[in-house]
ZAPA-767722 format. One record per residue (C-alpha): residue in three letters; x negated, y, z negated. Coordinates in steps of 0.5 Angstrom, whole numbers, padded with zeros to 4 digits, always signed. Example, Ala and Ser with C-alpha at 12.3 -4.5 7.8 and 13.67 -1.06 7.14 Angstrom:
% residues 2
Ala-0025-0009-0016;Ser-0027-0002-0014;
END
This chain:
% residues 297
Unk-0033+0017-0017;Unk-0026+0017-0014;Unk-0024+0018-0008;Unk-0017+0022-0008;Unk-0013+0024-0002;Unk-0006+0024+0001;Unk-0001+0020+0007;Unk-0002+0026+0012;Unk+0001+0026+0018;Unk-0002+0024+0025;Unk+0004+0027+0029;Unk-0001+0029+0036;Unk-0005+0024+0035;Unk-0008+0020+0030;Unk-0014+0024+0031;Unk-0011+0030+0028;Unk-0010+0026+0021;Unk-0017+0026+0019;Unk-0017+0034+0020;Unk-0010+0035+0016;Unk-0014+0031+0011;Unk-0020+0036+0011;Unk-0014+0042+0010;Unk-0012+0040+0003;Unk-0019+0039+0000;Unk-0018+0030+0001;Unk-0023+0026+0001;Unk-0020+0020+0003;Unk-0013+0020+0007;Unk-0007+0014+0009;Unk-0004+0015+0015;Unk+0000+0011+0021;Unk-0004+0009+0027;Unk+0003+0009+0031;Unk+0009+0011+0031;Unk+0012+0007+0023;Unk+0019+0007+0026;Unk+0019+0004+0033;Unk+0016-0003+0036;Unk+0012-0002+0041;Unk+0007+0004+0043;Unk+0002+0006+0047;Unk-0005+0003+0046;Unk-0010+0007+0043;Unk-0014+0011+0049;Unk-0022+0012+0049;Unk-0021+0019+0048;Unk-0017+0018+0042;Unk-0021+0014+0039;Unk-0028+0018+0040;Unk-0025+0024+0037;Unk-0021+0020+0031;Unk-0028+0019+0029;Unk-0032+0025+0031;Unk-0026+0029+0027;Unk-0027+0024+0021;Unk-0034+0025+0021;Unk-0032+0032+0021;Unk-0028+0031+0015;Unk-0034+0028+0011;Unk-0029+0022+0009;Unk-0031+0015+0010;Unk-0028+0010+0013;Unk-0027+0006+0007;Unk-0023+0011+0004;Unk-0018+0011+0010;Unk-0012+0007+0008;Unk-0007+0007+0014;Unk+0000+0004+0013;Unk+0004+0000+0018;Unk+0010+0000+0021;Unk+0016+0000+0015;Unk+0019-0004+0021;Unk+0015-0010+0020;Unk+0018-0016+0015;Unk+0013-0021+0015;Unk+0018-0027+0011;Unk+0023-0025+0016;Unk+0028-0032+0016;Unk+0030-0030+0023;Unk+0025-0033+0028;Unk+0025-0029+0033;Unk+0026-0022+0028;Unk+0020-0026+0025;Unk+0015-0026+0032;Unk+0016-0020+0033;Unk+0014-0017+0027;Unk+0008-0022+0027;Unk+0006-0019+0034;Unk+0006-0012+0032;Unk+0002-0014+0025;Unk-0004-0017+0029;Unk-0003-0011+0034;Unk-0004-0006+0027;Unk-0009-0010+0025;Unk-0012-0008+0033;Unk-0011-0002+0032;Unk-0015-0001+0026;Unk-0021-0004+0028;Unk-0021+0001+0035;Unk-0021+0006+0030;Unk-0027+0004+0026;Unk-0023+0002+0020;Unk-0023-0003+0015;Unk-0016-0004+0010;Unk-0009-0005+0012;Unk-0004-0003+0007;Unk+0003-0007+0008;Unk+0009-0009+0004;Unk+0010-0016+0004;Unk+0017-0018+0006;Unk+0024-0018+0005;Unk+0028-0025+0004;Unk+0035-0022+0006;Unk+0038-0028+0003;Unk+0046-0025+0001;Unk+0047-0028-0006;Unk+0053-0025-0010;Unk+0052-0024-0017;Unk+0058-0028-0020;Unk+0055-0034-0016;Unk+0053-0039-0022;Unk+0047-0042-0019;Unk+0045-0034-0017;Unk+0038-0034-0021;Unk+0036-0041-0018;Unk+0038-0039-0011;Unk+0035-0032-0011;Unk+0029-0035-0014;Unk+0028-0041-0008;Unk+0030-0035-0002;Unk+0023-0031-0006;Unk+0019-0038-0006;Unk+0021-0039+0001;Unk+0020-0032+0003;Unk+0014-0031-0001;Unk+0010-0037+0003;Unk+0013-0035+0010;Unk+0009-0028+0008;Unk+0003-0033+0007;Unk+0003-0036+0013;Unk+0004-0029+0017;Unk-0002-0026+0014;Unk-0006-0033+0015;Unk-0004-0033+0023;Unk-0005-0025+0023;Unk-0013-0027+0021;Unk-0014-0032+0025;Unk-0012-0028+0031;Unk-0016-0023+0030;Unk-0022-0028+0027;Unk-0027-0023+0030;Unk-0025-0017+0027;Unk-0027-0015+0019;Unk-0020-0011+0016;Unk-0018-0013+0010;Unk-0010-0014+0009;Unk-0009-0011+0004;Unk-0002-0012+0000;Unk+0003-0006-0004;Unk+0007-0008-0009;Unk+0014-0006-0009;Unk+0019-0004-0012;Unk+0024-0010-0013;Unk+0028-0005-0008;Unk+0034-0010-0005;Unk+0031-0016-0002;Unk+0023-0013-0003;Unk+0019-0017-0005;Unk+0012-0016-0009;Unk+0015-0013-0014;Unk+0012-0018-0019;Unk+0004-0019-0020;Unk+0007-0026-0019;Unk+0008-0025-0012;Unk+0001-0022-0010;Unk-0001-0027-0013;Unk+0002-0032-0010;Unk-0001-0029-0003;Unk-0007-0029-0005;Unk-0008-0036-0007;Unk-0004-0038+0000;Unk-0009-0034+0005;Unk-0015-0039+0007;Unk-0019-0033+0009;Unk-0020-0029+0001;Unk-0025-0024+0004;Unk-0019-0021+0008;Unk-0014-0021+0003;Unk-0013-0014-0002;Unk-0008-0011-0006;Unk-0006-0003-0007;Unk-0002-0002-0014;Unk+0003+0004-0012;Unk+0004+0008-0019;Unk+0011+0008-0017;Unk+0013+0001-0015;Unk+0009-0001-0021;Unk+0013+0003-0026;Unk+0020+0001-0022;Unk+0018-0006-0022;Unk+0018-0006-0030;Unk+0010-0005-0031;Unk+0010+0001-0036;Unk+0004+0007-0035;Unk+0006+0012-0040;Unk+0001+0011-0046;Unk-0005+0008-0047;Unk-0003+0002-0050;Unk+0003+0000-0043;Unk-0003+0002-0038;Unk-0008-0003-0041;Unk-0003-0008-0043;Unk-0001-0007-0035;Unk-0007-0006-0033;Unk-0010-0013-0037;Unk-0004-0017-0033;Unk-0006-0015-0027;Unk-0013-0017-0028;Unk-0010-0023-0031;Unk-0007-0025-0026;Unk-0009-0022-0020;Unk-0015-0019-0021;Unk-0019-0013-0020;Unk-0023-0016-0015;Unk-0018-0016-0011;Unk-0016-0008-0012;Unk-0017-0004-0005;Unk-0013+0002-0006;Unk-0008+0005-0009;Unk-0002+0010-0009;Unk-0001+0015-0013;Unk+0006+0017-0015;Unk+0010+0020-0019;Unk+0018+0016-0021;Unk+0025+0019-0021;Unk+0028+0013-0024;Unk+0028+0009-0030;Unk+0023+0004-0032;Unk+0024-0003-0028;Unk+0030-0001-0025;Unk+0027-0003-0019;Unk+0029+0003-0014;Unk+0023+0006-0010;Unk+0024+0014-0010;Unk+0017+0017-0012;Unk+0017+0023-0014;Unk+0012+0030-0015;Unk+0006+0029-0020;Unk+0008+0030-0028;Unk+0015+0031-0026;Unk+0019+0025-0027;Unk+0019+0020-0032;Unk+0011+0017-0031;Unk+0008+0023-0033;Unk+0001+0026-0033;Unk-0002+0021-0038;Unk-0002+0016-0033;Unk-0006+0019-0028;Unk-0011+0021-0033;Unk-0011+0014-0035;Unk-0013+0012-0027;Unk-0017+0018-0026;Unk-0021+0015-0032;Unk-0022+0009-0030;Unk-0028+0006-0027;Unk-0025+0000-0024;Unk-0022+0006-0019;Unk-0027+0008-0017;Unk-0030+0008-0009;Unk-0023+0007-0006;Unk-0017+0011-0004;Unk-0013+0013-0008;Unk-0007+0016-0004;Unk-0001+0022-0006;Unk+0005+0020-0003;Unk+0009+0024-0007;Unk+0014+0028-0004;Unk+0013+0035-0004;Unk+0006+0037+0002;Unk+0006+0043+0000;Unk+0003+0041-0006;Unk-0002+0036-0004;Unk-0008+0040-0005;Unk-0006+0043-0012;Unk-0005+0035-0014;Unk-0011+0032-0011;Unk-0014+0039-0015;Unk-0011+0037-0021;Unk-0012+0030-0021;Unk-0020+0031-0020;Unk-0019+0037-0026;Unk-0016+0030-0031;Unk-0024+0028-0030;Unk-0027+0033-0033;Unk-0021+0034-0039;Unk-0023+0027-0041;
END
C-alpha cells in the first residue's frame, strides 16, 4: 500500500502539521520540527508534543509515515571546524526533536564540500574528486557521532540524494553508498530518493526501461534495504544538469509515466512518499492523481 502526502507547513507550531496534512487528503506528511533557517530554537514544550500526537492520531497518519527534514543550514561535511560543530550539535538536536515527537526517520542532505577549484585547473577532476572523498568521509563520522550521541534513542538517518548542485554531494548513488558502508551502526541508516535529484543527477525516469535500469543500479548499489522514503517531484531542467529546481507533477520534463512506474511499484510500498512540488494549491489533486495512477495499471 502507498503512502502518499506532501511537506506541509508547521508554521504555529509543529502540532498543526499533521492537521494541514489531514486537510489535503495525505496519508503521510514531511515537515520541519524548527525553524529550517535559524540555528537555534526553542525546545519543544510538553504542550506541544502531546497535541503533535493527539492531532496526528486525529490524522489517522502513522509515525512511520512522517518523514520531517532538517535545517537547510546544516553541512555536516562542513571543512570548517568550528561551522562543522555547530552543524553536528544541531543535527543530534534534530535527532532529539524527532524522538519527542514520537518519530522514527530524519531526512537530511548530506553536505557540501565547498572546495573552489576553477575548471581550467589541469588536475581540476583529481581535486574535486579528493574535496568529495574527504567530505564524504567527514559526513560519515558526523553521522556515527550523531548516532552514538543519541545511542538510546531508535530514529533513523535517513540520506537524500541531491542533485549535484554547487558542492552538494549525494548526487551519485556512489556517494550513498559510501555513507552507508562507513556508519557503524546499519540499522539507523536509511536513504529517501527525490525523484527530482535522481533525474538532475543524471538517473533517468521516463520509460520503462530508464527507471528499471535507475532502479536495478540503486539496488545494485545501494539497496532497497536501505530505501526509507521518497520525494515526489517533478523537474524543471534537463536530465544531469545537476540544477535542483523541482517542478509540479506531469509538467516538466520527467513527466507522468514515472510517477506511475513508483506508484506501481511494491518496493514503495508502506513508506512516505512526499509531494514537495511546488505549487500547494494543488497538493490534494496530486496525491488524488497519483493514487488514480494505481487503479489505471
Amino acid at each position: 500500500m502507498k503512502f502518499v502526502g506532501a511537506h506541509v507547513s508547521a508554521s504555529g507550531g509543529v502540532d498543526n502539521a499533521p492537521l494541514n496534512a489531514m486537510k489535503i487528503g495525505a496519508k503521510a506528511f514531511a515537515l520541519f520540527t524548527k525553524n529550517q533557517r535559524q540555528w537555534v530554537a526553542k525546545p519543544l514544550e510538553e504542550r506541544m508534543i502531546q497535541s503533535f500526537k493527539a492531532n496526528l492520531k486525529t490524522s489517522g497518519i502513522q509515525p512511520q509515515h512522517v518523514l520531517p527534514h532538517d535545517s537547510y543550514l546544516i553541512n555536516l561535511g562542513n571543512p570548517d571546524p568550528i561551522k562543522l560543530e555547530k552543524s553536528r550539535e544541531a543535527f543530534i538536536d534534530e535527532i532529539k526533536r524527532c524522538d519527542q515527537l514520537g518519530l522514527k526517520l530524519l531526512n537530511f542532505h548530506p553536505g557540501s564540500h565547498l572546495v573552489k577549484v576553477g575548471k581550467r585547473d589541469p588536475q581540476y577532476h583529481e581535486k574535486i574528486m579528493e574535496a568529495e572523498l574527504n567530505c564524504l568521509d567527514l559526513i560519515a563520522e558526523s553521522m556515527n557521532l550523531a548516532i552514538e550521541a543519541t545511542k538510546d534513542l531508535d530514529v533513523k538517518l535517513v540520506i537524500e540524494n541531491t542533485a549535484g548542485q554547487g558542492t552538494n554531494l549525494g548526487y551519485k548513488f556512489e556517494h550513498l553508498a559510501h555513507l552507508i558502508q562507513k556508519v557503524d551502526n546499519k540499522k539507523r541508516v536509511g536513504v529517501c530518493l527525490d525523484t527530482c535529484h535522481t533525474f538532475a543527477g543524471g538517473y533517468d525516469l521516463r520509460t520503462r526501461k530508464a527507471y528499471d535500469e535507475t532502479m536495478e543500479a540503486f539496488d545494485r548499489i545501494v539497496g532497497f534495504e536501505y530505501l526509507s522514503g521518497m520525494h515526489l517531484n517533478d523537474a524543471k531542467p534537463k536530465l544531469g544538469s545537476r540544477v535542483d529546481r523541482h517542478h509540479s507533477l506531469g509538467q516538466g520534463e520527467i513527466g507522468w509515466d514515472a510517477f506511475a512506474f513508483i506508484m506501481n511499484d511494491p518496493r514503495m510500498d508502506d513508506m512516505p512518499l512526499i509531494l514537495e512540488t511546488i505549487d500547494e494549491s494543488i497538493w490534494a489533486e496530486e496525491i488524488h492523481a497519483l493514487y488514480h495512477l494505481i487503479e489505471s495499471h
